[in-house]
C-alpha positions as CSV (number, residue, x, y, z in Angstrom):
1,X,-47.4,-44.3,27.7
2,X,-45.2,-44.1,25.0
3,X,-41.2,-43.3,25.0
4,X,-41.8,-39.8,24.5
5,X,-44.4,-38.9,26.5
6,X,-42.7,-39.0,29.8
7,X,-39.6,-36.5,28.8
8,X,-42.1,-34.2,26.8
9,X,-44.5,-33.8,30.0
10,X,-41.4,-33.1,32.4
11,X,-40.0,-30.8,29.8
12,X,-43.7,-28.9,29.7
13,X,-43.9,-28.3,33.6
14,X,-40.5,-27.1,33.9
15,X,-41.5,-24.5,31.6
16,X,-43.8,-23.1,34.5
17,X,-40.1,-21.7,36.0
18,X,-38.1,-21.9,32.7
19,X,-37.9,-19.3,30.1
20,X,-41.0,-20.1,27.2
21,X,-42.1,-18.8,24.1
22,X,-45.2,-19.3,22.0
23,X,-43.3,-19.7,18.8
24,X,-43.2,-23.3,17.7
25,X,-40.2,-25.3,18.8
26,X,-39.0,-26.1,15.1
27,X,-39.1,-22.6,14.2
28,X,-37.4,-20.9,17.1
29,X,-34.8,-23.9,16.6
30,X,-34.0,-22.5,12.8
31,X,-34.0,-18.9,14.1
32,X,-31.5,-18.8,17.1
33,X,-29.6,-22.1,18.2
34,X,-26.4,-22.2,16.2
35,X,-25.4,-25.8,15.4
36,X,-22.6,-27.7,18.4
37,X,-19.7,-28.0,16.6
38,X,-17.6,-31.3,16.1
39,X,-14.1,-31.7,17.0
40,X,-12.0,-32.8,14.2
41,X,-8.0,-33.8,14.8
42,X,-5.8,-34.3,12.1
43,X,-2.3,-35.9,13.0
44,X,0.9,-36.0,10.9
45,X,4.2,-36.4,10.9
46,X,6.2,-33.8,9.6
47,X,5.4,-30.9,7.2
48,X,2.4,-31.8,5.5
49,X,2.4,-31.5,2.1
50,X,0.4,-28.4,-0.4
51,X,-2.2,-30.6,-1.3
52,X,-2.9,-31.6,2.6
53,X,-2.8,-28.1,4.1
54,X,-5.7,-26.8,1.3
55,X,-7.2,-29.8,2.2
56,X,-6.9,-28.8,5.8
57,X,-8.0,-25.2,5.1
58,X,-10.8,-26.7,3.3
59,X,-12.4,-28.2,6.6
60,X,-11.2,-24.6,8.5
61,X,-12.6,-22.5,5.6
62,X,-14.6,-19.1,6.8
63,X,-17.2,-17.5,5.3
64,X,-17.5,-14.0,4.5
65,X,-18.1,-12.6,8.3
66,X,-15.2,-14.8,9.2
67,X,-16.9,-17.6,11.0
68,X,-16.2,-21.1,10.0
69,X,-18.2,-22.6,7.1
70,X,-19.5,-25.7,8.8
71,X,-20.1,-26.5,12.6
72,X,-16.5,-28.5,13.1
73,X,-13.5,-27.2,14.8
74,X,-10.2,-28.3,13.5
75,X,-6.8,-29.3,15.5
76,X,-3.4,-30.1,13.0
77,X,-1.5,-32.1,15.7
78,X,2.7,-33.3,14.7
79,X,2.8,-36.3,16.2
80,X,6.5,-36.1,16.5
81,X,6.8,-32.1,17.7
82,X,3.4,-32.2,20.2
83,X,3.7,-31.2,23.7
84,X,0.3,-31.9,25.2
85,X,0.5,-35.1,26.6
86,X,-3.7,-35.1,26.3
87,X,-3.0,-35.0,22.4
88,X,-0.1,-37.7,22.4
89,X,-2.0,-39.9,24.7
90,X,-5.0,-39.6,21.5
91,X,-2.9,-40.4,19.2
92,X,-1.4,-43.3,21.1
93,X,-5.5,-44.2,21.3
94,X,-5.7,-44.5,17.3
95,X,-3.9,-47.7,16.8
96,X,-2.7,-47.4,13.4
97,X,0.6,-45.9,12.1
98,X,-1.3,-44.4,8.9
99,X,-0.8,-40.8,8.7
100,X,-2.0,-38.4,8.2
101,X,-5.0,-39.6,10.1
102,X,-8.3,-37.8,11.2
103,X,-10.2,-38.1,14.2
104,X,-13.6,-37.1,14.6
105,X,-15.6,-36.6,17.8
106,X,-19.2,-35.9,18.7
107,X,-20.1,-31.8,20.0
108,X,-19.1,-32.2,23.6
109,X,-21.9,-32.5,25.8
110,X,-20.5,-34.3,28.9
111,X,-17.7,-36.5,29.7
112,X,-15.1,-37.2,27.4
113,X,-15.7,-36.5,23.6
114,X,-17.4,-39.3,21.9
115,X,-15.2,-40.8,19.0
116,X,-17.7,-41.3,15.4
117,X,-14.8,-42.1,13.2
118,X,-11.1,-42.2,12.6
119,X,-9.7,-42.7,9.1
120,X,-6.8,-41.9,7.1
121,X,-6.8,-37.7,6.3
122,X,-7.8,-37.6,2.6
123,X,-10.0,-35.4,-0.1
124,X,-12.6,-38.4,0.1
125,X,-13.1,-38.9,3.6
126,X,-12.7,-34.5,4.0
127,X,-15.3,-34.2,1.9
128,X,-18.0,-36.9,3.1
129,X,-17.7,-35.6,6.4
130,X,-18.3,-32.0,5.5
131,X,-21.6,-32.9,3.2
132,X,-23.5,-35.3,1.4
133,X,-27.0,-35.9,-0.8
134,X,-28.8,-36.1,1.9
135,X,-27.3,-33.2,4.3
136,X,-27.9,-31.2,1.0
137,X,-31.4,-32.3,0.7
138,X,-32.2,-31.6,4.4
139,X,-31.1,-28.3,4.4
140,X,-33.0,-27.4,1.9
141,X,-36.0,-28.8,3.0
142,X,-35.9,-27.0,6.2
143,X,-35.1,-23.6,4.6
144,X,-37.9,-23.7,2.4
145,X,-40.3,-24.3,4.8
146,X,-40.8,-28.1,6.1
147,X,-41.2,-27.7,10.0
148,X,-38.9,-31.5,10.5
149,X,-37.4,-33.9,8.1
150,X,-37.7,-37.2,9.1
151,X,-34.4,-39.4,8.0
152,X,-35.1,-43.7,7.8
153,X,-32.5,-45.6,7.4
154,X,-32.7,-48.5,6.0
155,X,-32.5,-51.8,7.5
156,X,-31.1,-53.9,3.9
157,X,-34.2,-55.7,3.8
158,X,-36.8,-54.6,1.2
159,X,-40.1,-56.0,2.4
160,X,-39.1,-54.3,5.6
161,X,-38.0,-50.5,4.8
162,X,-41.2,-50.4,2.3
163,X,-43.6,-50.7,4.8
164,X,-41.6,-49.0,7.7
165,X,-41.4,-45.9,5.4
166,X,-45.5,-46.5,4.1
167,X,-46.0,-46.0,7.9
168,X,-43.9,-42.9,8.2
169,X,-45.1,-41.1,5.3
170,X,-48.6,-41.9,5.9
171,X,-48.5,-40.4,10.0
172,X,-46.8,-37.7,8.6
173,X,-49.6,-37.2,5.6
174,X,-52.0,-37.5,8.4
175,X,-50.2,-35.5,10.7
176,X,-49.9,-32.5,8.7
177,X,-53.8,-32.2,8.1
178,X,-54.8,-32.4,11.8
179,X,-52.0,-31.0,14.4
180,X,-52.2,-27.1,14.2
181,X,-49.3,-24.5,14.7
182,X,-50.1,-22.6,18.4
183,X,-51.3,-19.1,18.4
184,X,-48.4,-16.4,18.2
185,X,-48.2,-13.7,21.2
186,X,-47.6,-10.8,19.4
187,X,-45.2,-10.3,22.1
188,X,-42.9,-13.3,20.6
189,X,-43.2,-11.3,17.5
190,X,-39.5,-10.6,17.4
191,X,-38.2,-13.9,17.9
192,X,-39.2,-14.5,14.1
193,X,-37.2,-13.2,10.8
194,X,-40.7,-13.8,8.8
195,X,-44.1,-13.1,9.6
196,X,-46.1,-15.3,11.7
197,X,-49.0,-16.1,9.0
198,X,-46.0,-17.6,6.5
199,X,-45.5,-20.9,8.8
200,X,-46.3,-23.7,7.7
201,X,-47.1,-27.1,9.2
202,X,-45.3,-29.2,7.0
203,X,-43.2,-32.9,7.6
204,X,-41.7,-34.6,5.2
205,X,-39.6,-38.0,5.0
206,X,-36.4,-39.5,2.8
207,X,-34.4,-43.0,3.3
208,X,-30.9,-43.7,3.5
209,X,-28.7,-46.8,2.7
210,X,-27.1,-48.3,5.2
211,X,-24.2,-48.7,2.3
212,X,-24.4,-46.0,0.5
213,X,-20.9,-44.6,0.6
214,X,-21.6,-41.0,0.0
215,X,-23.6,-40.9,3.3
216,X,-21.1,-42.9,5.4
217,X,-20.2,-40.0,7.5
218,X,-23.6,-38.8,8.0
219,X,-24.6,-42.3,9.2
220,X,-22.1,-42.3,11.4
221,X,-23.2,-39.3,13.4
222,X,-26.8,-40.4,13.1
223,X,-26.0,-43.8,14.8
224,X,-24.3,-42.1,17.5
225,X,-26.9,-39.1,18.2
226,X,-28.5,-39.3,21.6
227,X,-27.1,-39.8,25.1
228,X,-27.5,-43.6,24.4
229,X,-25.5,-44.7,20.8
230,X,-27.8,-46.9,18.8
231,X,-25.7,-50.2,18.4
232,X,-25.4,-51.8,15.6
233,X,-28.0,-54.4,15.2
234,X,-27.8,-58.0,13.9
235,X,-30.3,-58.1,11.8
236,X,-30.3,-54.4,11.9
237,X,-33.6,-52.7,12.6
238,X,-35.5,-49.7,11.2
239,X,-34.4,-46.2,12.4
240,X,-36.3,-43.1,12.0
241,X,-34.6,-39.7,13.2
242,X,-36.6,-36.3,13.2
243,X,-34.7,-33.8,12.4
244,X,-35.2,-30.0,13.0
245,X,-34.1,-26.4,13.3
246,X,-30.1,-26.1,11.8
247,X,-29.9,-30.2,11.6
248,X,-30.4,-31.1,14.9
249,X,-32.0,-34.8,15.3
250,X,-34.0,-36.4,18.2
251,X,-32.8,-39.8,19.2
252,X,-33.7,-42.6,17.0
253,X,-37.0,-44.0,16.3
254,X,-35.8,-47.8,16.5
255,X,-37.9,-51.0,15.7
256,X,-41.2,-51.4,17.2
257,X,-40.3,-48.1,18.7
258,X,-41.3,-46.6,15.3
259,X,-45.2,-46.1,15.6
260,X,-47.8,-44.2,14.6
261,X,-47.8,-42.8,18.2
262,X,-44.4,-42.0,18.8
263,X,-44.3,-40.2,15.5
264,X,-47.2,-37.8,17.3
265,X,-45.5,-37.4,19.7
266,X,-42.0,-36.1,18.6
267,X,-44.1,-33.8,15.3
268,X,-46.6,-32.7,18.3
269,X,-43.2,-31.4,20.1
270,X,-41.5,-30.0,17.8
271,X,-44.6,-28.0,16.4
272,X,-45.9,-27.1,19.6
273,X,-44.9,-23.4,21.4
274,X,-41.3,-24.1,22.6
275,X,-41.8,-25.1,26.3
276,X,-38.2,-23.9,27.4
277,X,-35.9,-21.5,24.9
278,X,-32.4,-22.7,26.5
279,X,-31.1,-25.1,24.2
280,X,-29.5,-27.6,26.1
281,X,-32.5,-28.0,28.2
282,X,-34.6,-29.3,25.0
283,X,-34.2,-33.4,23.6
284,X,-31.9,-33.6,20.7
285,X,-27.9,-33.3,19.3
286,X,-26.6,-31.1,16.5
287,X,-25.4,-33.0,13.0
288,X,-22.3,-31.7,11.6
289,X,-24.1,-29.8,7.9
290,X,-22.3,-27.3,6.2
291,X,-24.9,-24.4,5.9
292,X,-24.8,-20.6,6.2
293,X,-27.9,-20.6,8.3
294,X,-27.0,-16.7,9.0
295,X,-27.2,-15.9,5.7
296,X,-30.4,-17.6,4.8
297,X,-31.9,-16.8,8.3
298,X,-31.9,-13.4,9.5
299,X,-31.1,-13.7,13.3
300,X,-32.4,-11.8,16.3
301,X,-29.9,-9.6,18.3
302,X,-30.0,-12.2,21.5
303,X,-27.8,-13.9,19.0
304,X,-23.9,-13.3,20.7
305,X,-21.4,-15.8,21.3
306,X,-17.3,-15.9,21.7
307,X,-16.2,-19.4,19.4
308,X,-14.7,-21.6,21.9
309,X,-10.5,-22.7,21.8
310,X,-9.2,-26.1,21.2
311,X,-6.1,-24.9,23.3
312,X,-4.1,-28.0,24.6
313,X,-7.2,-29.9,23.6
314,X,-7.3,-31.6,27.1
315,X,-10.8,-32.7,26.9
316,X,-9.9,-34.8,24.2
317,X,-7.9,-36.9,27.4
318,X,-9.7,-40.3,28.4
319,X,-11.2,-40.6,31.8
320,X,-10.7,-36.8,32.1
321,X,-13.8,-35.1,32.6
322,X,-14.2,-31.8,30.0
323,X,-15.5,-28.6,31.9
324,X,-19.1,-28.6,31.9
325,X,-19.6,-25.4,29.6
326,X,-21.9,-26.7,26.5
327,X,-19.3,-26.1,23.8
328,X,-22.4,-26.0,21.8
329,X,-23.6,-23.0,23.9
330,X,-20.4,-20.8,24.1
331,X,-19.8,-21.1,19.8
332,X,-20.4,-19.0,17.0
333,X,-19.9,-20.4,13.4
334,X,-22.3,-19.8,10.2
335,X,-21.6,-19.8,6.3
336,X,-23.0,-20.0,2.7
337,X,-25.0,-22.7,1.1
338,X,-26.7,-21.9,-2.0
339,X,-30.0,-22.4,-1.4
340,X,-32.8,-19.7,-1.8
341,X,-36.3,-19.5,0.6
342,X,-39.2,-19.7,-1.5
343,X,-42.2,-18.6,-1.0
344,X,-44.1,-21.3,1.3
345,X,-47.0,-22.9,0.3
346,X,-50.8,-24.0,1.8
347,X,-49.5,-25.7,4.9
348,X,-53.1,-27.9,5.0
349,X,-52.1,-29.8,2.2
350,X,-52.7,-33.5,2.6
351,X,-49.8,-34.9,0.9
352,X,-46.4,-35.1,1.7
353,X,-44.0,-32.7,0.0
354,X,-40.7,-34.4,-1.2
355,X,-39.1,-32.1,-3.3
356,X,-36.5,-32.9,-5.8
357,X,-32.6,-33.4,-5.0
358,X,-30.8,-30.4,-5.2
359,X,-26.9,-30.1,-5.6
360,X,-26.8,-26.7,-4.2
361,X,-23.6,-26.1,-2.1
362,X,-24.4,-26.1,2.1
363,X,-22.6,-24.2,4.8
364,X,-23.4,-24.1,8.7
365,X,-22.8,-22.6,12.3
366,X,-22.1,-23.3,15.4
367,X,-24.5,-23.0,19.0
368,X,-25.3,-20.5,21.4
369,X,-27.6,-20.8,24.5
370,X,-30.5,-18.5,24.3
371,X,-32.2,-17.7,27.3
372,X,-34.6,-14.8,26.0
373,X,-35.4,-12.0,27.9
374,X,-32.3,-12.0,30.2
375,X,-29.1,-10.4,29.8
376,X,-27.8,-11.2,33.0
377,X,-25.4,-14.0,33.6
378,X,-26.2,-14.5,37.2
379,X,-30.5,-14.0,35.8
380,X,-29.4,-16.9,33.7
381,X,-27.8,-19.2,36.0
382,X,-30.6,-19.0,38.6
383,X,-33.5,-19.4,36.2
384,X,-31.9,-22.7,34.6
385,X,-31.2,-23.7,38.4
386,X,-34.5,-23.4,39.6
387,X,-35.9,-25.1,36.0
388,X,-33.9,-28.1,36.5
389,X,-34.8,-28.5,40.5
390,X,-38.4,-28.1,39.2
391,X,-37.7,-30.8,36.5
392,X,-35.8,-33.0,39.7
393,X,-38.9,-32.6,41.4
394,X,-41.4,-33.3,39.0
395,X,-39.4,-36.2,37.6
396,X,-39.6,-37.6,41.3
397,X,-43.3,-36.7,42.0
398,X,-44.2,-38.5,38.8
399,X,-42.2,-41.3,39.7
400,X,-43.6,-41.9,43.1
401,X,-47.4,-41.6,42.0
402,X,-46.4,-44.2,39.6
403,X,-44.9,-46.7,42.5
404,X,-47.8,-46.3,44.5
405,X,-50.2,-47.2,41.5
């Protein structure tokens, strides 16, 4: 049994009480779950100076229906003039007099935000963390048509990230001419922007340096997707990360975790009819891209959300425990990348589409929990209630039948 297969079955039977749809899950993923949104502190002492506040418009920029450009929400904290003693007790946390300085944590899931990097507050380090090559080059994949981009980053070691990635492009190649998209119910009909018949099975696969400077931000997040981190390695190992919908990744494929079977497993997923339509409920975290997913995809009117407040920013306080609200599920946040859909192509094609680097501009949003069907708050809390005592049960049924074997 492979590391997938357990999580995937439990997540099928608690569809049976959980809110499903026959559209596939990488496609209902691009359509309605806005992007979690990453919680970016800049400290400073003092008035900051012209340059710093564009700079620090630039990362709370909106686009033209006044959402924010990228899924990241922005706090200026005065080190000197702040009252919150959460925020004071962060800084305190930093351990460097360098200022300004920028903080940036992980979408809050649960528990206190997770730290991916802290640097000094500059155009360089702005920048990188708001886009790069490869954030570009995703996006555009998955707007023009490629059900999941698969990311490998490399390990250094030649010999090794040739034949890793021969083996990932080759499943996929494979993969691509034998699974099959499920059957549309013609009741599911309005979950989609585009017609059923233009889907297309498609996967396709790109590698990234572990040095390559321009993607330091982006590896950063990638290494810490998942409820477990991956650690850095000595000698590191190959990682492989699928990545659907509005750049949200499944944790990492990692060393002789990254098999032809496990790579079924996750494309068979994230092809197959979506099992359960709440997002949290479904494997995977949200990468900070800067896309204006709105724009390029035309959203259904379940779509509704209130952005959440950074007020006091108390969750930001170690050992305090956040409230348990998904911040990814309460947020609203798209933009404007400049990247056209085109027309999509035979989707039984055996080899593996790798289009060309583009240096179109990105943009992005941020999530909402969709629970189709159900307007009701109180409808909504006791159908995920019931789901996840199904998924406790099954989860302990399975376990059992495997102790007495």
């Amino acid at each position: 049994m492979s590391r997938w297969t357990l999580p995937l079955l439990v997540l099928a039977l608690a569809a049976q009480t959980a809110s499903a749809c026959s559209v596939p899950v990488f496609r209902y993923a691009l359509e309605h779950w806005r992007a979690d949104p990453f919680m970016v502190v800049v400290f400073h002492r003092g008035e900051l100076t012209d340059e710093q506040v564009a700079l620090l418009e630039t990362l709370e920029s909106l686009g033209p229906n006044g959402l924010p450009t990228a899924n990241v929400m922005v706090k200026a904290v005065d080190v000197d003039h702040e009252a919150d003693p959460s925020l004071r007790r962060l800084w305190e946390l930093q351990e460097t007099d360098t200022l300004p300085w920028m903080a940036v944590h992980a979408p809050v899931k649960s528990g206190p935000p997770q730290r991916i990097w802290g640097g000094e507050f500059r155009a360089e380090t702005a920048t990188r963390l708001l886009q790069s090559p490869a954030r570009r080059e995703i996006a555009e994949r998955l707007v023009t048509g490629d059900a999941v981009v698969w990311v490998y980053v490399e390990t250094g070691d030649a010999a090794i990230d040739d034949a890793a990635f021969r083996l990932l492009e080759a499943q996929l190649a494979h993969l691509q001419t034998t699974l099959r998209l499920p059957e549309i119910e013609e009741a599911d009909f309005g979950e989609l922007s585009v017609v059923p018949e233009s889907l297309r099975l498609a996967f396709s696969a790109l590698r990234v340096a572990r040095d390559d400077a321009e993607e330091s931000q982006f590896l950063n997040m990638l290494l810490h997707a998942g409820p477990q981190p991956a650690a850095e390695q000595s000698p590191p190992l190959p990682m492989a990360f699928p990545i659907f919908g509005r750049g949200r990744a499944f944790d990492a494929l990692v060393g002789e975790d990254l098999t032809k079977q496990t790579i079924e497993d996750a494309c068979r997923f994230l092809t197959g009819a979506c099992q359960c339509t709440v997002k949290t409920q479904n494997p995977g975290v949200d990468l900070l891209m800067s896309v204006d997913w709105d724009r390029l995809i035309k959203l259904s009117p379940i779509e509704d959300g209130t952005p959440p407040t950074l007020v006091g920013l108390q969750n930001f306080a170690p050992g305090d425990n956040p409230p348990q609200t998904d911040v990814a599920d309460d947020a609203t946040n798209p933009s404007s990348p400049d990247v056209t859909p085109e027309p999509s192509s035979n989707p039984d094609t055996d080899t593996l589409r790798v289009p060309a680097m583009d240096n179109g501009t990105t943009n992005s949003d941020v999530p909402v929990t969709e629970l189709t069907g159900f307007d009701s708050s109180l409808a909504r809390l006791l159908l995920v209630t019931v789901g996840l005592l199904a998924v406790a049960v099954i989860v302990a049924t399975l376990f059992l039948t495997i102790r007495s074997k």
